[in-house]
N, C-alpha and C positions, 0 to 999 in steps of 0.2 A: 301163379300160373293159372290160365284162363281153362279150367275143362269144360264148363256147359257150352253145347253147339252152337246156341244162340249167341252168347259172348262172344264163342270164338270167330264167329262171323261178323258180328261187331267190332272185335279189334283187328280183323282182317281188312274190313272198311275204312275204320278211320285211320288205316296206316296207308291204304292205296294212294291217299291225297296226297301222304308226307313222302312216296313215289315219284309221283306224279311232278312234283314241285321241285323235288332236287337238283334236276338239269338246271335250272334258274337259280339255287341259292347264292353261288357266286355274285350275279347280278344284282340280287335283291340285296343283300349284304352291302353291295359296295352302294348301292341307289340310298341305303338307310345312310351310309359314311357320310355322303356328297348331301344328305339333306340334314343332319346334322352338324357338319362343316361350317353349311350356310347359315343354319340359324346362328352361329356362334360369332362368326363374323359379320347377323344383322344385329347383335347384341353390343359388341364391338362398336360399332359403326351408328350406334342409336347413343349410346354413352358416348362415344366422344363428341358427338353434336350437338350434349348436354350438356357437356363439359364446356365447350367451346361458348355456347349460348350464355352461358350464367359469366364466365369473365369477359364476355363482351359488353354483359347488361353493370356487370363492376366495372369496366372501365368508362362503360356511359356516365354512369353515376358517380364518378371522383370526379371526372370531367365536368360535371354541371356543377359539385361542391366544388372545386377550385374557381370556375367560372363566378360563382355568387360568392367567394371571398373577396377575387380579383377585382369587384363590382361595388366594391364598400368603399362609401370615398374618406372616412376616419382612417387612419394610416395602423391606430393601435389596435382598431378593430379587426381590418385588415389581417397583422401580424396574429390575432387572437385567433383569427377564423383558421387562416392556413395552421397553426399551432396545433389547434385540436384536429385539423385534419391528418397532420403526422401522426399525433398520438392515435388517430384508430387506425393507421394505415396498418397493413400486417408486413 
């Protein structure tokens, strides 16, 4: 409990704001949800476009390893190339 005058006009002060501000909590509360929200679904929305970018860049890339197997004119080579391409495919 606050008894010196001085305090107690201090804590008289810095309650006026927390006053003051009230009528608005509603608002600022829901303002803090709705900007929260969003970052969650720019987080969302940044990851699956990394998602999407890396199996795009893996399907580039099995596509040019089959293209330079398909490009071998030894038939057994050929067969050797796409072979090891199976075995690393997941």
């Amino acid at each position: 409990m606050v008894t010196h005058p001085a305090l107690m006009l201090f804590a008289s002060r810095s309650l006026a704001w927390c006053d003051r501000l009230a009528p608005f909590a509603p608002g600022l509360v829901g303002a803090a949800g709705v900007l929260a929200l969003l970052l969650a679904f720019q987080q969302v929305v940044a990851s699956s476009v990394e998602s999407s970018q890396a199996r795009h860049r893996a399907s580039a890339e099995r596509g040019d390893a089959v293209w330079r197997c398909n490009a071998l004119r030894v038939a057994p080579q050929r067969a050797a190339c796409m072979a090891q391409l199976e075995a690393l495919a997941p």
